[in-house]
Backbone of each chain as ProteinMPNN parsed JSONL, in Angstrom:
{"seq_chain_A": "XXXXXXXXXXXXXXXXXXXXXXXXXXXXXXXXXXXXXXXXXXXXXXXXXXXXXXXXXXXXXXXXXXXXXXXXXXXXXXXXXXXXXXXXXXXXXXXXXXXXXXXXX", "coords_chain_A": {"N_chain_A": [[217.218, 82.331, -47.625], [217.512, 84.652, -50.326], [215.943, 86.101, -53.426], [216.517, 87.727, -56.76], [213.253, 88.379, -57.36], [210.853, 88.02, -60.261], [210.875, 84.153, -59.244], [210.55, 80.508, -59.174], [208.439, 78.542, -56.655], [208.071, 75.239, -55.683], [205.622, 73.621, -54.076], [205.062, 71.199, -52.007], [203.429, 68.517, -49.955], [202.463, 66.727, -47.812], [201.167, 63.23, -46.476], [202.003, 60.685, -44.529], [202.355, 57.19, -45.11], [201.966, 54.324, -42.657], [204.458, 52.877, -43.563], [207.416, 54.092, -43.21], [209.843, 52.892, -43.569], [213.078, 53.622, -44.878], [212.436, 56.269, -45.77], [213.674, 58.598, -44.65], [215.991, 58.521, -45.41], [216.528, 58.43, -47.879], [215.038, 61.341, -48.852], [217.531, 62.727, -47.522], [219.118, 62.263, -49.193], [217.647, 62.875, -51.761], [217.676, 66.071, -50.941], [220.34, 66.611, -51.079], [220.708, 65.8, -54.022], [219.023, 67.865, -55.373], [220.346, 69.833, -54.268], [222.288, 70.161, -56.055], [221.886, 70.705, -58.749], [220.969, 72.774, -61.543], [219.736, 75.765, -61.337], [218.442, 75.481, -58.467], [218.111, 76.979, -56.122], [217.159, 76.913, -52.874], [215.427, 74.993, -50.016], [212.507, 74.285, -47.977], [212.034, 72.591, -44.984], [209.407, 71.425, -42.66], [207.968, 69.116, -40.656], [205.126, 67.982, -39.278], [202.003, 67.361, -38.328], [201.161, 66.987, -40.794], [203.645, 66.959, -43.734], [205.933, 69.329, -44.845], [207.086, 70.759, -47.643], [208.734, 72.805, -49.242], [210.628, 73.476, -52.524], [213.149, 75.962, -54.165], [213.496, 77.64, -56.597], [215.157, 78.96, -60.254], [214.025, 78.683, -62.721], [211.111, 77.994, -64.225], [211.826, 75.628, -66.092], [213.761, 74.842, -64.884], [212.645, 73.006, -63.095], [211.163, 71.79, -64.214], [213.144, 69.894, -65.544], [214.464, 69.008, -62.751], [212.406, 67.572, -61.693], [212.523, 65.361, -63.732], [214.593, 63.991, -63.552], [216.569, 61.176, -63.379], [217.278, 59.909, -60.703], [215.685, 60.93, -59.164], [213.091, 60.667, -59.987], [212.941, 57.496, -59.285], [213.008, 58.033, -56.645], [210.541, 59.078, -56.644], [208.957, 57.216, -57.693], [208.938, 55.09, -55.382], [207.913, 56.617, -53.336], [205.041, 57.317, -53.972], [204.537, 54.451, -53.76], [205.169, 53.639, -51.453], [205.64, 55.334, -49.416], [203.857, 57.491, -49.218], [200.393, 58.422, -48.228], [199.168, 60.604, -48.8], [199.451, 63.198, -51.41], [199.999, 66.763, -52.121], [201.11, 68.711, -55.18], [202.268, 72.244, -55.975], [202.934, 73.979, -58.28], [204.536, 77.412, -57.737], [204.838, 80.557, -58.648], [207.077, 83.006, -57.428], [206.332, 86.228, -56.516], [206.396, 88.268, -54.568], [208.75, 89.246, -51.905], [209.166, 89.362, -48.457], [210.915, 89.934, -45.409], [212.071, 89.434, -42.025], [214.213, 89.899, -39.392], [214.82, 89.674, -35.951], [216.93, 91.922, -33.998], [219.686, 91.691, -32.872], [219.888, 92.967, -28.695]], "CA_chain_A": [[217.269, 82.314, -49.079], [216.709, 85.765, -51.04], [216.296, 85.411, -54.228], [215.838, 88.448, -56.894], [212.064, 87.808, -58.15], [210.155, 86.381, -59.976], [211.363, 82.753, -59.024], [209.587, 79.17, -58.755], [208.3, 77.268, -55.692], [206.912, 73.831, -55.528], [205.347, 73.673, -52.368], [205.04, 69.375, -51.663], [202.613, 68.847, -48.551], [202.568, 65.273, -47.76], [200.943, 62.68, -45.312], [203.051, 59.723, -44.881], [201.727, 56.205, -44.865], [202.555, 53.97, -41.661], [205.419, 52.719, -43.757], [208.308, 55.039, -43.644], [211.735, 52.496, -44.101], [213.524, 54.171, -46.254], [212.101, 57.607, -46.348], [214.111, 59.5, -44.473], [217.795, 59.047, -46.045], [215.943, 58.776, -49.416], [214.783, 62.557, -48.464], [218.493, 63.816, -46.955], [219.627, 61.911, -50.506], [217.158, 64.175, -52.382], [218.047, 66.749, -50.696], [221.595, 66.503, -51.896], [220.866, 66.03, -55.255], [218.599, 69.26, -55.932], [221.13, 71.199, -54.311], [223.315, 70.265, -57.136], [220.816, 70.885, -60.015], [220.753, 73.988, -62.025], [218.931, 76.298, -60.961], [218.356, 75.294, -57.389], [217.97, 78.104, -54.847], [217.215, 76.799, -51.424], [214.212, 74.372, -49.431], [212.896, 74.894, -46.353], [210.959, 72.1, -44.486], [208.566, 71.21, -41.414], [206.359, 68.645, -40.429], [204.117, 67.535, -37.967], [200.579, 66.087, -38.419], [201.141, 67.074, -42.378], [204.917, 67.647, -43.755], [205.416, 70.371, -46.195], [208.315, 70.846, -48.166], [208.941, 74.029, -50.256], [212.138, 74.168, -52.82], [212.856, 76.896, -54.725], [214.148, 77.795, -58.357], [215.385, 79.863, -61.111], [212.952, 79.065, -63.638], [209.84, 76.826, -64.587], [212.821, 74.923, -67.004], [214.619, 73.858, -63.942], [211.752, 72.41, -61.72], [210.666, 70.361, -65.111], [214.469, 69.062, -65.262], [214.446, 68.183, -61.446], [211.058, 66.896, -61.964], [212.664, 64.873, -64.64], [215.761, 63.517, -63.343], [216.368, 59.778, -63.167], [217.18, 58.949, -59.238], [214.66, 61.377, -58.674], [212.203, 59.523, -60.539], [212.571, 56.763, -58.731], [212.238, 58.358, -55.42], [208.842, 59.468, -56.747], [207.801, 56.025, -57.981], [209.04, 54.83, -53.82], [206.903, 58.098, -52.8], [203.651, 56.879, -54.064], [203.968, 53.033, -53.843], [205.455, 52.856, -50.217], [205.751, 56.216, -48.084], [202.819, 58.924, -48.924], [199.478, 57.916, -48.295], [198.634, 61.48, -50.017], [200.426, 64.492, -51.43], [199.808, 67.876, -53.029], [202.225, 69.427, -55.485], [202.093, 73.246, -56.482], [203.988, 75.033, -59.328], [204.004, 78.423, -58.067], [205.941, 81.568, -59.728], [207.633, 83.904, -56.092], [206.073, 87.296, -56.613], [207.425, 89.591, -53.539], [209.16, 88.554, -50.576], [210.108, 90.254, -47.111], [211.776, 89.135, -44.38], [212.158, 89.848, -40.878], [215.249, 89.277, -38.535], [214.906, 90.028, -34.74], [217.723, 92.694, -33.717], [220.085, 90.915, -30.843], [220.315, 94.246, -27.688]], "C_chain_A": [[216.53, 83.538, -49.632], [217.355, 85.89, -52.286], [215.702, 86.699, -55.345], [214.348, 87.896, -57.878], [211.59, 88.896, -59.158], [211.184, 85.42, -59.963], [210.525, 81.729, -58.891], [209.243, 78.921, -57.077], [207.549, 76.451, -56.201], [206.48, 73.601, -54.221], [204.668, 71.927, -52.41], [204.359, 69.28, -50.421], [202.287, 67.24, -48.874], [201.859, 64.679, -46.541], [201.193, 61.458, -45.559], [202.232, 58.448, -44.374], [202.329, 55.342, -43.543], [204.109, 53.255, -42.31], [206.492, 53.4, -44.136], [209.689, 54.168, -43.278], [212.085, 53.058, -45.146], [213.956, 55.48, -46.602], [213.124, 58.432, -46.03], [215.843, 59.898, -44.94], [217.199, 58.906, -47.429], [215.641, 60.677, -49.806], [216.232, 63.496, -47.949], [219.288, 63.354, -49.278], [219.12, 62.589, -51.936], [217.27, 65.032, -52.551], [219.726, 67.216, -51.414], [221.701, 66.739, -53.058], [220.228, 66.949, -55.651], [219.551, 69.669, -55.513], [222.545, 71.39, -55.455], [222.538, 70.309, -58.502], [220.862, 71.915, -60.088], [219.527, 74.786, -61.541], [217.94, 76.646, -59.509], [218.721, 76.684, -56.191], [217.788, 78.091, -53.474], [215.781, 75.662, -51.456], [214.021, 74.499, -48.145], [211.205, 73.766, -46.185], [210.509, 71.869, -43.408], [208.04, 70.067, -41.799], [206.164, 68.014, -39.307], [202.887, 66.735, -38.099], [200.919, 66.321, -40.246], [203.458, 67.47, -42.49], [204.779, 68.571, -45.521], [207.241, 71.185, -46.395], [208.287, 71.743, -49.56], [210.634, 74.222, -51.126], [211.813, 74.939, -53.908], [213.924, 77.364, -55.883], [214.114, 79.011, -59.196], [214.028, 80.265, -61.961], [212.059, 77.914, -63.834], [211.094, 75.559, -65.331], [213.665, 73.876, -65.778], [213.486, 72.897, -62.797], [211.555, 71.69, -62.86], [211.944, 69.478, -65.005], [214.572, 68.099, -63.948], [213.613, 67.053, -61.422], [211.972, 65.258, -62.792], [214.233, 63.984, -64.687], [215.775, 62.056, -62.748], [216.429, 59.696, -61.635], [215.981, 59.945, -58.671], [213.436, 60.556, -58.948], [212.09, 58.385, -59.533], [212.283, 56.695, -57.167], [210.452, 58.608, -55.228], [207.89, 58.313, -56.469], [207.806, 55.485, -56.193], [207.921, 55.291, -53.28], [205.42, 56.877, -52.815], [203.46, 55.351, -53.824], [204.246, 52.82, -52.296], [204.871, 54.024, -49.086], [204.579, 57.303, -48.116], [201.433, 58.026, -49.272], [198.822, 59.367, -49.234], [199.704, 62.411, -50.055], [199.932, 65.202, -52.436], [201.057, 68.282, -53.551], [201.964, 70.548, -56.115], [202.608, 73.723, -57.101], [203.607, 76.583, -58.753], [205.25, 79.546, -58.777], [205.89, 83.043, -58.317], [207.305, 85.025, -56.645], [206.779, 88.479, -55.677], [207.878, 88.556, -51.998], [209.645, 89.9, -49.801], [210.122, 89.504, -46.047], [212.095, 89.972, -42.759], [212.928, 89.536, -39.892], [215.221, 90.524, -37.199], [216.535, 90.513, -34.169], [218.274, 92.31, -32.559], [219.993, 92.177, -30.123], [221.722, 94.277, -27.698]], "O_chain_A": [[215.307, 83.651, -49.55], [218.563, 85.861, -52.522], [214.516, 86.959, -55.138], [214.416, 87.176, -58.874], [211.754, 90.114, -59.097], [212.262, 85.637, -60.518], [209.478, 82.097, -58.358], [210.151, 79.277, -56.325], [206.598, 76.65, -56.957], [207.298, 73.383, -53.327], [203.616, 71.768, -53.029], [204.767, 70.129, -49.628], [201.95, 66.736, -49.945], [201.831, 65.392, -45.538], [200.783, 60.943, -46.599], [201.516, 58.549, -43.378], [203.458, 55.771, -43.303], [204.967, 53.101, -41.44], [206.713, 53.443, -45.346], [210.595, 54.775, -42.707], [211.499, 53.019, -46.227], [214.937, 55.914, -47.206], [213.618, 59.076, -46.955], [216.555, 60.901, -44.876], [217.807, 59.668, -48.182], [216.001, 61.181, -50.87], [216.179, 64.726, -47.942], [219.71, 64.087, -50.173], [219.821, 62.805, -52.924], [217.176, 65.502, -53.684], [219.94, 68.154, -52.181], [222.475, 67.596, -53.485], [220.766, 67.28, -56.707], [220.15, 70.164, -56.468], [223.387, 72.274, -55.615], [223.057, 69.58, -59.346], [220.836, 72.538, -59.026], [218.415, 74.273, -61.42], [217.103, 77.537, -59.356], [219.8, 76.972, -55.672], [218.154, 79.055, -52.801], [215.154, 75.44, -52.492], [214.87, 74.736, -47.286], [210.084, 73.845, -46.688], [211.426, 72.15, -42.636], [207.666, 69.84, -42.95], [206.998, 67.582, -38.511], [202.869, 65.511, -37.966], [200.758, 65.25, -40.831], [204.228, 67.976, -41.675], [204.125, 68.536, -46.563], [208.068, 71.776, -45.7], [207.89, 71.375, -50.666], [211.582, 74.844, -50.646], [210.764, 74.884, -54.55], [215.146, 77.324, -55.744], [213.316, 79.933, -59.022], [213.322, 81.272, -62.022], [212.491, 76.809, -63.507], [211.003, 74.456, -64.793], [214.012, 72.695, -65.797], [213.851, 72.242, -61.821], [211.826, 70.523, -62.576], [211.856, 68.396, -64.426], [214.71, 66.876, -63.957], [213.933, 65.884, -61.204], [211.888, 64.175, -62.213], [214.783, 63.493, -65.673], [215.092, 61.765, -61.766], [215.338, 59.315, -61.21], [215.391, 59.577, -57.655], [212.899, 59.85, -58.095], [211.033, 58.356, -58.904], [211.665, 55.833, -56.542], [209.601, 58.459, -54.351], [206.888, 58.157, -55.772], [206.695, 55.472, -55.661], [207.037, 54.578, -52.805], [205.011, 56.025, -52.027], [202.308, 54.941, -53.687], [203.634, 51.893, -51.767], [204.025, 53.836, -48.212], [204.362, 57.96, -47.097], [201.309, 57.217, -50.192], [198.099, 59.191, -50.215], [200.602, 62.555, -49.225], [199.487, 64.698, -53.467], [202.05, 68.313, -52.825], [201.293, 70.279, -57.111], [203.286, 74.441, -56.366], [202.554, 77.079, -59.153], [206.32, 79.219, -59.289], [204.97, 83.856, -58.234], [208.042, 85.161, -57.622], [207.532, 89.37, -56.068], [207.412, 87.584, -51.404], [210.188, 90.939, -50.175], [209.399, 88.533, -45.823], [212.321, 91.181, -42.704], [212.372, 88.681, -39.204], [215.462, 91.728, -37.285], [217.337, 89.613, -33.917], [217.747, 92.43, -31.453], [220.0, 93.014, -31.026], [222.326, 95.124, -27.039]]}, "seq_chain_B": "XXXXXXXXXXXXXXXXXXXXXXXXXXXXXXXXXXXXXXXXXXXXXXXXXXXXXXXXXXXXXXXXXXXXXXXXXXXXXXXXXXXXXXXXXXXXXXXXXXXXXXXXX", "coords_chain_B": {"N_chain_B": [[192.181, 71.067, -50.41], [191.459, 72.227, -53.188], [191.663, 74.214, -56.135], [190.439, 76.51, -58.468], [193.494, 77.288, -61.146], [195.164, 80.151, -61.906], [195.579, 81.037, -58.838], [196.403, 82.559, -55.376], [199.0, 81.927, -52.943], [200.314, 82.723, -49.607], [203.596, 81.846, -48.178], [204.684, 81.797, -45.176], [207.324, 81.55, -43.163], [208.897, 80.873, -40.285], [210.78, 81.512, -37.089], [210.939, 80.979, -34.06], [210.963, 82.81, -30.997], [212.321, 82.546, -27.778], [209.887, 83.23, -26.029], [206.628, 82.213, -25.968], [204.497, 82.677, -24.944], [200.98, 82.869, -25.273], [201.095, 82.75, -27.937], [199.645, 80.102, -29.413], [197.605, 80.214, -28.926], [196.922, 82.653, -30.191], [197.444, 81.829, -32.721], [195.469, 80.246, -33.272], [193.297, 81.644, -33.208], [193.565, 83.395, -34.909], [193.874, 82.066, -37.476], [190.934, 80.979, -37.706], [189.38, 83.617, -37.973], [191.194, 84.042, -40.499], [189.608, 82.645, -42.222], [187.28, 83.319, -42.37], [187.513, 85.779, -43.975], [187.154, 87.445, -47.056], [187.723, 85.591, -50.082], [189.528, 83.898, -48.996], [191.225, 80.78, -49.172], [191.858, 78.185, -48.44], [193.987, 76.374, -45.72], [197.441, 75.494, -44.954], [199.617, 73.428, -42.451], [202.569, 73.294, -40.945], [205.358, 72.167, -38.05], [208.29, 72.172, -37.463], [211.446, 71.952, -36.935], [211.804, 74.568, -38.065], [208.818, 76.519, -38.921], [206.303, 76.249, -41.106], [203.568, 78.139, -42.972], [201.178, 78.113, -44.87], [198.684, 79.95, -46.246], [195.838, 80.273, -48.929], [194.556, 82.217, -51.543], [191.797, 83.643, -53.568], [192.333, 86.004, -54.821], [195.267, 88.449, -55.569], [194.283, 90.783, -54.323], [192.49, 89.925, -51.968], [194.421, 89.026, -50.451], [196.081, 91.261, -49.492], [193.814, 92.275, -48.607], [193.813, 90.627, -46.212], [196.045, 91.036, -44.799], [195.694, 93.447, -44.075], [193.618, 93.633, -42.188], [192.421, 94.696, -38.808], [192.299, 93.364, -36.709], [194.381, 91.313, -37.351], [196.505, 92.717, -37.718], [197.282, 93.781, -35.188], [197.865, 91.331, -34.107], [199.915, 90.69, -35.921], [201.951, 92.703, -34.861], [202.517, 91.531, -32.246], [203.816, 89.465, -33.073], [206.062, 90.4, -34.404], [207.047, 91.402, -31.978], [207.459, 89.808, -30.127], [207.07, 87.049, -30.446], [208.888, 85.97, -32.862], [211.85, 85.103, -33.772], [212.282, 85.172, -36.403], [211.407, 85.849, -39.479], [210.108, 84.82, -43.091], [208.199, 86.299, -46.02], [206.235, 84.986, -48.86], [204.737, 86.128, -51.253], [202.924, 84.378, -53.372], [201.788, 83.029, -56.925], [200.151, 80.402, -57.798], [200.415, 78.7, -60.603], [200.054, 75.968, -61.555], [199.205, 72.597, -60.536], [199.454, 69.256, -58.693], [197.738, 66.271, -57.669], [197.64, 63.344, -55.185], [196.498, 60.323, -54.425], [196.075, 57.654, -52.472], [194.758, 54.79, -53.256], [192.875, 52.75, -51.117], [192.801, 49.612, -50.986]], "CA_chain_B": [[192.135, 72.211, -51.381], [191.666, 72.084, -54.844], [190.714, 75.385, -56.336], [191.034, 76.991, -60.321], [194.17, 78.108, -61.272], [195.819, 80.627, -60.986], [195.389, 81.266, -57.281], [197.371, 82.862, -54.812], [199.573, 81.567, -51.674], [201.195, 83.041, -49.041], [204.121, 81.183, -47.732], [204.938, 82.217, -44.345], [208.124, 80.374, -42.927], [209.567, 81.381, -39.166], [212.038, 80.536, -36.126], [210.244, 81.409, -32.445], [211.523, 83.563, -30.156], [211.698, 81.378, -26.561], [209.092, 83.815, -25.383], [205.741, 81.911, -27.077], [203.227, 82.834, -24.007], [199.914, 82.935, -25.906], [201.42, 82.383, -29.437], [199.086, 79.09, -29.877], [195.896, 81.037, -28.723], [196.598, 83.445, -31.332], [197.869, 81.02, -33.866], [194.105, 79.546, -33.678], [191.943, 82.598, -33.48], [194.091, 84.368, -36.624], [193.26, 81.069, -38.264], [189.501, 81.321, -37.694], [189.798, 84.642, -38.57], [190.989, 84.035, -41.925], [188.128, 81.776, -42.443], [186.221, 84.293, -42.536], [187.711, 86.412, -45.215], [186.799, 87.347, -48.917], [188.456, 84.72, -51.048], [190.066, 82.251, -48.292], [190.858, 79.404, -49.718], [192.618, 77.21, -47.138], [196.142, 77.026, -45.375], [198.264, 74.067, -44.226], [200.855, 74.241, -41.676], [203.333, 72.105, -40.09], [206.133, 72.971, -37.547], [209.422, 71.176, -36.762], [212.916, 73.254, -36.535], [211.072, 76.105, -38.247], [207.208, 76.645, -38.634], [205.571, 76.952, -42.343], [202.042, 78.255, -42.453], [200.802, 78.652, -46.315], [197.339, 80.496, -46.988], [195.937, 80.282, -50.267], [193.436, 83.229, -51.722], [191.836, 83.479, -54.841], [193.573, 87.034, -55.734], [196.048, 89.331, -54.617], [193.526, 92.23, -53.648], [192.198, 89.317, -50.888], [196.154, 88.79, -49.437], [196.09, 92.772, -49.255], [192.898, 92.562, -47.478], [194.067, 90.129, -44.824], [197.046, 91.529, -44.334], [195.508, 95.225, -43.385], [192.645, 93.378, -41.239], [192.749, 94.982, -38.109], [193.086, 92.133, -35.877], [195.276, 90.596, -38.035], [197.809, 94.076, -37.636], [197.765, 93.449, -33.856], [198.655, 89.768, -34.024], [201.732, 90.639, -36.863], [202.882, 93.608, -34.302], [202.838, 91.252, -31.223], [204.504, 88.518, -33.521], [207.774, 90.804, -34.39], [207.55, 92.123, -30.684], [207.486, 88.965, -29.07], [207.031, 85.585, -30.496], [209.267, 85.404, -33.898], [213.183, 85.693, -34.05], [212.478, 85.918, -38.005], [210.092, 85.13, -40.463], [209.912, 85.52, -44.48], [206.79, 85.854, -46.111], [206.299, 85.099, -50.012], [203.381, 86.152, -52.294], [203.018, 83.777, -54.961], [201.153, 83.121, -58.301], [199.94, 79.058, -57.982], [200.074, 77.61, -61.394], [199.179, 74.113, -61.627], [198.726, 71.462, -58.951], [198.901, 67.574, -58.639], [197.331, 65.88, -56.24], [197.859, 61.731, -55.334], [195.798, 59.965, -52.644], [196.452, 56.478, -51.974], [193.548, 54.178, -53.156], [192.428, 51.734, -50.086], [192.765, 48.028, -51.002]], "C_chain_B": [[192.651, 72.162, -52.703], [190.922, 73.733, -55.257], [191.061, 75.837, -57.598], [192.37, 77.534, -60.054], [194.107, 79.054, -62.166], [195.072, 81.09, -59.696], [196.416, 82.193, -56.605], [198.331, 82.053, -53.655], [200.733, 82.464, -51.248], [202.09, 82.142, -48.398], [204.359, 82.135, -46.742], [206.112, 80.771, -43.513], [209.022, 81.413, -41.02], [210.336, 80.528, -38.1], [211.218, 81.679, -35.131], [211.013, 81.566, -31.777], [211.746, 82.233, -28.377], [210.463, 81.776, -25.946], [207.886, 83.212, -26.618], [204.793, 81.996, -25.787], [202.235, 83.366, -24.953], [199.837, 82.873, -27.517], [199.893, 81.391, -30.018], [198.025, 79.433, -30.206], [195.875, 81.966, -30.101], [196.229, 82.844, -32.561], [196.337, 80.586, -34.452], [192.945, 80.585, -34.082], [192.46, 83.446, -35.038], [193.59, 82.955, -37.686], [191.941, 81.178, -38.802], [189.21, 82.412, -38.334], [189.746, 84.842, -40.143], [190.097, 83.375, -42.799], [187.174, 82.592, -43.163], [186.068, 85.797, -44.141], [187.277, 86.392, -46.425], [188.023, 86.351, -49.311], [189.459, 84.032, -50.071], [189.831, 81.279, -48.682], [191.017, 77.711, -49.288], [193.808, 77.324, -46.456], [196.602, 75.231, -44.897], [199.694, 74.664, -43.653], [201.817, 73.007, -41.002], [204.556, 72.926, -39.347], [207.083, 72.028, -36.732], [210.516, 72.095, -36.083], [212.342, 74.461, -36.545], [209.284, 75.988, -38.662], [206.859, 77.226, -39.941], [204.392, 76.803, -42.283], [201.839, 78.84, -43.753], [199.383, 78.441, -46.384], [197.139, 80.388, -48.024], [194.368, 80.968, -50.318], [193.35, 83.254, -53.169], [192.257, 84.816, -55.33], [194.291, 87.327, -54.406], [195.396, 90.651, -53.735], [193.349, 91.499, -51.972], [193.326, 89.031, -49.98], [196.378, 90.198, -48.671], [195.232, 92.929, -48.086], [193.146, 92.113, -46.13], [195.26, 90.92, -44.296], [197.056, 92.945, -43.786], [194.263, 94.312, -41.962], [193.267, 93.55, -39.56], [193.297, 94.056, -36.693], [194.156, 91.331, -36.386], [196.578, 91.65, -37.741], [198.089, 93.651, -36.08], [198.593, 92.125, -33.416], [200.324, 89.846, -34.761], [202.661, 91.409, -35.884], [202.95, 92.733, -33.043], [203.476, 90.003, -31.983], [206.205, 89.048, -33.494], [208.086, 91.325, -33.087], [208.129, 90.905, -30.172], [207.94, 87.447, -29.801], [207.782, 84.992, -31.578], [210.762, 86.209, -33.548], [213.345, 85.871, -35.304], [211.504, 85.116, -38.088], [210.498, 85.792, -41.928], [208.675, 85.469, -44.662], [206.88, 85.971, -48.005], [205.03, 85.122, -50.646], [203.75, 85.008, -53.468], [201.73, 83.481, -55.614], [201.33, 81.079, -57.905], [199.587, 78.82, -59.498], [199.481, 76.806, -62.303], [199.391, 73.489, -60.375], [198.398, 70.158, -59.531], [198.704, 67.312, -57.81], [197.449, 64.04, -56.343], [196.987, 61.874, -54.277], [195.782, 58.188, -53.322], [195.246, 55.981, -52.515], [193.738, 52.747, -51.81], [192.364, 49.885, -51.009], [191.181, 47.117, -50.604]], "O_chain_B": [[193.786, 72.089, -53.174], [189.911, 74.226, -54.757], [192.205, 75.505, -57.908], [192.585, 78.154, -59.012], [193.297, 79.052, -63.093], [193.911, 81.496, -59.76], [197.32, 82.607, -57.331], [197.891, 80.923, -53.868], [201.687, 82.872, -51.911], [201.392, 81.313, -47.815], [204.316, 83.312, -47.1], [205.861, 79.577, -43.355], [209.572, 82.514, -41.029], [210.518, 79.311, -38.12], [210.967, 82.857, -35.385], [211.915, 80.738, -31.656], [211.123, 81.177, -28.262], [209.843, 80.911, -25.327], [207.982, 83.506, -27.81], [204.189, 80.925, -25.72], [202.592, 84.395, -25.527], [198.812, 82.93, -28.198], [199.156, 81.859, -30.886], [197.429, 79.228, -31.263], [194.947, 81.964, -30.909], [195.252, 83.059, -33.277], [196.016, 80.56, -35.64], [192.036, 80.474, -34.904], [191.768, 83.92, -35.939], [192.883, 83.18, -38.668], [191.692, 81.403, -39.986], [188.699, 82.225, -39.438], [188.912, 85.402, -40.853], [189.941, 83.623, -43.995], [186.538, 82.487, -44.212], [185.2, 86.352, -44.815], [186.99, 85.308, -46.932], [189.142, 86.439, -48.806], [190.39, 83.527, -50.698], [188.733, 80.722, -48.723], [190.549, 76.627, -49.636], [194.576, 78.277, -46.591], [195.99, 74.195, -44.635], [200.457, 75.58, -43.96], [201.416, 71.891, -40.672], [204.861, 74.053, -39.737], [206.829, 71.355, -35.733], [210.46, 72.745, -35.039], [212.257, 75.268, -35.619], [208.804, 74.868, -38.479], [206.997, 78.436, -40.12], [203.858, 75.812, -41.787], [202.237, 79.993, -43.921], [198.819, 77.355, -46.518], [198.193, 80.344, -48.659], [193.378, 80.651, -49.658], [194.281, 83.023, -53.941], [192.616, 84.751, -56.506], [194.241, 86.995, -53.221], [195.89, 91.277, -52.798], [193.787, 92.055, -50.965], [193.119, 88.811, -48.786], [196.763, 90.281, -47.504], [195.517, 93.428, -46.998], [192.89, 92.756, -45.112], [195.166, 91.413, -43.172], [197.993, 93.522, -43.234], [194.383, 94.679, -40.793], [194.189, 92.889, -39.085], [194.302, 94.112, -35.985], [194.801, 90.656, -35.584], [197.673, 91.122, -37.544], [199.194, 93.172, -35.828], [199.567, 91.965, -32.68], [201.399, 89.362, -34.407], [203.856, 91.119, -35.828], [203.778, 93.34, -32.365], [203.754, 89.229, -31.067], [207.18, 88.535, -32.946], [209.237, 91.713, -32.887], [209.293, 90.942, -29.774], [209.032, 86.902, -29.637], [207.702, 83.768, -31.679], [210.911, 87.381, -33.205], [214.29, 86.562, -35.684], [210.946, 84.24, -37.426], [211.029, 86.894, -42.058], [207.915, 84.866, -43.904], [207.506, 86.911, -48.495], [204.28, 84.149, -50.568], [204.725, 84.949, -54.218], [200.671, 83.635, -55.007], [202.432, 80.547, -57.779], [198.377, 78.732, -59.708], [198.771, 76.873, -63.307], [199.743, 74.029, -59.326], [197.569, 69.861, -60.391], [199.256, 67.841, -56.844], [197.356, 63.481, -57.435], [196.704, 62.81, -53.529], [195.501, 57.797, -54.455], [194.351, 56.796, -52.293], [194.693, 51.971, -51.768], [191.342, 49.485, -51.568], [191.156, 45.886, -50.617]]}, "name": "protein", "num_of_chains": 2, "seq": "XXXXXXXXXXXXXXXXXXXXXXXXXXXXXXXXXXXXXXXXXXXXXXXXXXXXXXXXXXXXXXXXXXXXXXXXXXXXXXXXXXXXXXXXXXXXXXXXXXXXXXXXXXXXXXXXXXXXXXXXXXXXXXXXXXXXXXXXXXXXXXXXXXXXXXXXXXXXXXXXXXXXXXXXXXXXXXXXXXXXXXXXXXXXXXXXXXXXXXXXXXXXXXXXXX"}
C-alpha cells in the first residue's frame, strides 16, 4: 500500500481476553467492511503475544465515519465487553514512507 | 505507553527472507539499543505472516538520530542484505490516543 502523503493511520494494539468466540470472523467481517468505506487505503496485521492492527486512510473525516459506522459499533461494544482484555488506539497523520523490495537474481 | 501528544511513531512492517541466522539476536540488542536513545518512548511488536515493529519518539530530530546511529546502520545494511525480502517504513505524527483496560471483577 503506497499512498501519496500525508494520510491517516490508526494503529489498534490489542491483548485479547481468554474469550475469543466470535472474534475472529467478526475481524475477517470488519475487515470487509472498511475495505468498502470511503476513504479506505489498505491494513496490515500481526500478532503474537500482543496483536497490532494498522489501517490506513484518506483523511481524519474518514477514520471518524469508520469510527462511526453502525456494525462497526457494535463490534466495538463485543471488543470491550467479551474479546480485549486491553487495547491502545492511535490517530496518527503518515508523514514519509519508503519501501524496500528484495531484487529476485 | 502513554506519552503527550503529538509524538512520533515509526511503523516498520516486513516479510523475512528464509535466511534469518542471527536476525533474533539482533532484533533484541537493536531493541536495547533504542532504549537508550534521546527521546525513546517505547515500541510494540508482534509477528505473524508479516512482522510490525512500531517505535514511538518524542520528535522527529530523535527518529533521525536513531536512524543514523551507527550500530543501528549496520543492523539496517545486514537487514536488506540478508534477513528482509521487503519492508516499508512510515514516519508519522501521533495525534490522539485511547486507551481501554479491562477492570478485574
Amino acid at each position: 500500500m503506497i499512498s501519496p502523503q500525508p494520510y491517516y493511520a490508526v494503529i489498534f494494539i490489542s491483548t485479547q481476553s481468554e474469550n475469543t468466540i466470535g472474534y475472529s470472523e467478526m475481524a475477517t467481517q470488519m475487515e470487509h467492511l472498511a475495505q468498502q468505506q470511503a476513504g479506505y487505503l489498505g491494513m496490515d496485521h500481526a500478532r503474537s503475544a500482543i496483536g497490532i492492527t494498522i489501517s490506513y486512510w484518506k483523511t481524519e473525516a474518514d477514520i471518524l465515519n469508520w469510527k462511526n459506522n453502525l456494525e462497526h459499533l457494535k463490534a466495538q461494544h463485543l471488543g470491550k465487553k467479551t474479546w480485549y482484555n486491553s487495547y491502545s488506539i492511535r490517530i496518527c497523520k503518515v508523514e514519509r514512507e519508503y519501501h524496500f523490495k528484495r531484487h529476485e537474481d
